[in-house]
Structures are given as structure tokens and as C-alpha cells.
C-alpha positions in Angstrom: 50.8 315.5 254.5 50.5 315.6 258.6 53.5 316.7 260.4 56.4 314.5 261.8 55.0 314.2 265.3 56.8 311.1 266.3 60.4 312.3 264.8 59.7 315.6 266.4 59.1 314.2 270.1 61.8 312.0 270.0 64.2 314.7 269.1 62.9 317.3 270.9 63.5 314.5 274.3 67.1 313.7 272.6 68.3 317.0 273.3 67.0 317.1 276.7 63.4 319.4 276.0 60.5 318.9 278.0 58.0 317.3 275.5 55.1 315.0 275.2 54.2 312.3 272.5 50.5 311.8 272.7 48.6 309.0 270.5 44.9 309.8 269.6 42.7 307.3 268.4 40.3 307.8 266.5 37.0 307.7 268.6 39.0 310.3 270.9 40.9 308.6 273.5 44.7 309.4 273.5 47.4 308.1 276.2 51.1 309.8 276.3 54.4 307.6 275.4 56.9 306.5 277.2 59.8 308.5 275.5 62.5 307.2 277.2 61.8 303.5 276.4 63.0 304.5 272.7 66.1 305.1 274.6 66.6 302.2 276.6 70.3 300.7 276.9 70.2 297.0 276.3 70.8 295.9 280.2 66.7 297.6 280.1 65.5 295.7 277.4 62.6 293.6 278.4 62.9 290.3 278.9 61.6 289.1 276.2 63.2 291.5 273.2 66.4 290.3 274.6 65.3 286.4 274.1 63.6 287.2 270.3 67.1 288.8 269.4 69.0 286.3 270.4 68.1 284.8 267.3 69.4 287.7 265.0 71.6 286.4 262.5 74.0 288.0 259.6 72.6 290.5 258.1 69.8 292.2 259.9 67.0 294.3 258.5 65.5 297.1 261.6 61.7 298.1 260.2 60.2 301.2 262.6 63.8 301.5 264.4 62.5 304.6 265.7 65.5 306.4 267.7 67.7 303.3 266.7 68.1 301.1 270.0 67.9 297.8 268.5 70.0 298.9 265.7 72.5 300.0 268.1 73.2 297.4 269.7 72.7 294.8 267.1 75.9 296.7 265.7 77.1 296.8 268.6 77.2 292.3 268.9 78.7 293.2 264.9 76.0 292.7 262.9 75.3 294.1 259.9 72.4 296.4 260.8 69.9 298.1 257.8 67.1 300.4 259.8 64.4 301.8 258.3 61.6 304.1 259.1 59.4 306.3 257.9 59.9 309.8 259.8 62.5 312.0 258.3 63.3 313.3 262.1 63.4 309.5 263.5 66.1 308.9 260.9 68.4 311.7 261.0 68.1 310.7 264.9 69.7 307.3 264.0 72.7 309.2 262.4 73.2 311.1 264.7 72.9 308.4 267.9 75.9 306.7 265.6 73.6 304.1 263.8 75.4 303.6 260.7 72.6 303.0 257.9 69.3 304.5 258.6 67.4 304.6 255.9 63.7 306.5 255.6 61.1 303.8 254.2 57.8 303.1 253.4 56.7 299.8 255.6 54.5 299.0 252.4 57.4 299.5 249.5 60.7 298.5 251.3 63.1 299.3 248.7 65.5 296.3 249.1 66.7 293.3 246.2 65.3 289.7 246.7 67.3 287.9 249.5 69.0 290.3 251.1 68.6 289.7 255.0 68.9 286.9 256.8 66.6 288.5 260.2 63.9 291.2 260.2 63.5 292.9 263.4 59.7 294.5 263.9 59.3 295.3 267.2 57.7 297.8 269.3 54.4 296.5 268.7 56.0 296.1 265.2 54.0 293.0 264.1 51.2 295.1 262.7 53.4 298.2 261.4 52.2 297.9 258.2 48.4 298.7 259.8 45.2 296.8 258.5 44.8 293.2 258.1 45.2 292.7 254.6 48.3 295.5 254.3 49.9 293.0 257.6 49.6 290.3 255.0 51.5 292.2 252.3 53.9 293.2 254.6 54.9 289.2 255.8 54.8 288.4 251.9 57.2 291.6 251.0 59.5 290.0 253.9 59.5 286.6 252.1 60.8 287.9 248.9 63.7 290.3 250.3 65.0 287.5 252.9 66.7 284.1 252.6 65.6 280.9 252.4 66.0 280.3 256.2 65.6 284.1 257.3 63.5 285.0 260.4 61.7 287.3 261.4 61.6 289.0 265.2 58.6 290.5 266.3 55.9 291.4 269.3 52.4 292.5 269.8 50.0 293.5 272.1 47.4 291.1 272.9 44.4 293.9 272.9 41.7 290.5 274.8 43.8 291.4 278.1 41.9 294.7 278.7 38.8 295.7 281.2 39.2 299.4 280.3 35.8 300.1 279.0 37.0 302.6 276.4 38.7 299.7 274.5 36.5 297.2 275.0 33.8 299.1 273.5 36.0 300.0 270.6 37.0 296.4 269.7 33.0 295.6 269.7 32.5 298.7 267.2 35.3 297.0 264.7 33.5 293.7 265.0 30.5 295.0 263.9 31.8 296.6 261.2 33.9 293.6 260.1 37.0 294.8 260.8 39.8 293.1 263.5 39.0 294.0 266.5 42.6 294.7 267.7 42.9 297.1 264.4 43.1 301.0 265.6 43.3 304.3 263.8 45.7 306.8 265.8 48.0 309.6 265.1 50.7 311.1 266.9 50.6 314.7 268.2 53.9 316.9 269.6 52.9 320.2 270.5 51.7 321.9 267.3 52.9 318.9 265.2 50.4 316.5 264.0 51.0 313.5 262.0 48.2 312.3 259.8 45.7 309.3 261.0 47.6 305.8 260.6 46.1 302.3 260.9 48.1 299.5 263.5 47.5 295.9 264.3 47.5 294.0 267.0 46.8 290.5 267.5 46.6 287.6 270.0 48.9 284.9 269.9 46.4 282.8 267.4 45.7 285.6 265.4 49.2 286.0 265.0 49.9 282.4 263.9 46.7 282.8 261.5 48.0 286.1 259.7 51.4 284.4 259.1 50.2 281.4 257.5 48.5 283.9 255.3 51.2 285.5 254.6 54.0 282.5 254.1 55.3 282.6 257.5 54.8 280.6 261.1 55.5 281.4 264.5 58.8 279.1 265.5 58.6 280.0 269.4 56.6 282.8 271.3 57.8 284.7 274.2 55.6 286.0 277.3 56.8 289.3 278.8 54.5 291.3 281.4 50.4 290.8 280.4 49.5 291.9 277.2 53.0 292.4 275.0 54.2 289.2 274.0 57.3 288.5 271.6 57.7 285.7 268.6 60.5 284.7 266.5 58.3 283.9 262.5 59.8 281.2 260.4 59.2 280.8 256.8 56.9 278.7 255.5 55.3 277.1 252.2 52.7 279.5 250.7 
């Protein structure tokens, strides 16, 4: 098992260390994070995470709350706030930040009864969390069964067509030609010594998203534009 890189980082910049989160993608180009937007009081929300929570209802479900701002202040307006991720670090993070029940979790085996939550909350490019295509699909279909009838789902993406940087462009073409979605990366995260193994994530333009929910029992009810290429949506169910 790779190290927690992404726990480590964010609780290494927590307790006020100098540190760096780099992602590495698999053909060798890596970019740092921005650690202080997992930090980010609500007035510096981006506008459009503040207009796809708006429609948080009840009982909310946080997958990939990282160092727990949603969660926060979803508890904060009194909801009832689950958050789940999987780095041990990122978790005890949450505790400790005062959110009051983080849970570590597999995004492919969320350990939750049937019709639990009425709102999912997936963002930070949280729409393709659960990494390839097919495991994307398993993930909407996972969220049917432990949600209600009416539940919703709150989500983003990065529209990877808005690029000219030649690096990605050229990588996009290489998954083509081997079949594979073109906005689908392998990365991992590194902090310092600590190295996390190689991970698959998503991301989709806004038809792709809409073509990925209907596969997995879901629609898009409203999209939300934010700054060229991250755009929010607020996913409906729908009849599989």
C-alpha cells in the first residue's frame, strides 16, 4: 500500500508546516495543489459550490470531504452531515477541525443501509472520484440504492476540452487511441517522502456527464458555470 500523501499534506499545512502536495500523472507531468482551498471558509466558496448546495437537504452524505469544509458548514446551516474519505490522515483531520462524523471509506464499497441520505455531496472534481468510466457508473448506481426516492446528488467536474496546454492535449489523444475516455487520468499524490499509490479520476464535459448518469440511473436537474473549465450540477434520479 502507497503512503497517505494527501492526509499527510493537508495536516502537515493544518498545523501551519511548510509543505507541498504535488499530483503526478502518469506520463510524468505533475502540478502542485492549492492547499489552502481545502480550507476555505464558506464566504470563499466559489460561486458555484455555494449555488449546488443550496440544494442540500436532510440528511447529507460528504464523499472525499478531504479536510471537512463542506461538512463544516453543512453542520453548520444544521444538517445532518455523514463525511467519508479514504485517507486515515484526511479523517482524523475532520475530528479534529470539529466535523462530527468522519468516517474513512472506500468510494467503491460505501458502507451505508439502503435509503439513508436524502443529498450526496461529491465535489472537488468529485463527479469522477470513483476513477474509470465503468467504476463512475457503479459509483451513481451505489448512490441510487443508499439514497431516497427523491435524493440528489451535488457535484462538479472539470471540463478537460477547455485546454491548449499541449501536455494534455496530447494525453487525451493517447486515451482515445487506446479506447479509453479521454478526460480519464492516472495520478498520485506525493508529500515529501510520502507517496500514495497510482489512482484513476474522471472528468467529463457537461454531455458526458449527462451520458454517464443516464447510465447510471441518474440526470442532471440544473448545471452551474463557475470560471472556464470547473462546472457544478445538481443529479436527479431517474428510471434505470
Amino acid at each position: 500500500m502507497g503512503g497517505d500523501a494527501f492526509g499527510r499534506a493537508l495536516t502537515d499545512f493544518y498545523l501551519g508546516n511548510e509543505v507541498e502536495l504535488v499530483f503526478e500523472r502518469d506520463d510524468g507531468h505533475s502540478n502542485s495543489s492549492d492547499l489552502p482551498h481545502y480550507f476555505r471558509e464558506p464566504g470563499a466558496f466559489p460561486p458555484y459550490e455555494k449555488d449546488v448546495l443550496s440544494y442540500a437537504e436532510a440528511k447529507v452524505l460528504d464523499v472525499g470531504c478531504g479536510a471537512g469544509r463542506h461538512s463544516i458548514w453543512l453542520q453548520e446551516e444544521g444538517f445532518d452531515v455523514t463525511s467519508v474519505d479514504s485517507s486515515p490522515l484526511a479523517v482524523e483531520l475532520c475530528r479534529r477541525r470539529g466535523v462530527q462524523k468522519p468516517i474513512r471509506g472506500d468510494v467503491h464499497h460505501l458502507p451505508f443501509r439502503k435509503a439513508v441520505f436524502d443529498s450526496v455531496v461529491l465535489l472537488g472534481n468529485g463527479f469522477g472520484l470513483a476513477g474509470r468510466l465503468e467504476d463512475t457508473v457503479g459509483l451513481l448506481r451505489m448512490l441510487r440504492e443508499i439514497t431516497k426516492d427523491d435524493a440528489l446528488v451535488l457535484t462538479d467536474s472539470r471540463s478537460y476540452v477547455l485546454t491548449r496546454e499541449r501536455a494534455h492535449l496530447e494525453y487525451h489523444e493517447a486515451n482515445r487511441r487506446k479506447g479509453r475516455p479521454a478526460g480519464e487520468v492516472k495520478i498520485r499524490a506525493k508529500c515529501g517522502t510520502e507517496v500514495s499509490d497510482w489512482f484513476y479520476l474522471l472528468m467529463v464535459t457537461p454531455q458526458e456527464m449527462e451520458e454517464v448518469c443516464e447510465k447510471g440511473g441518474w440526470r442532471v436537474k440544473e448545471f452551474f458555470e463557475c470560471v472556464e473549465p470547473v462546472f457544478g450540477a445538481v443529479l436527479e434520479k431517474s428510471r434505470l
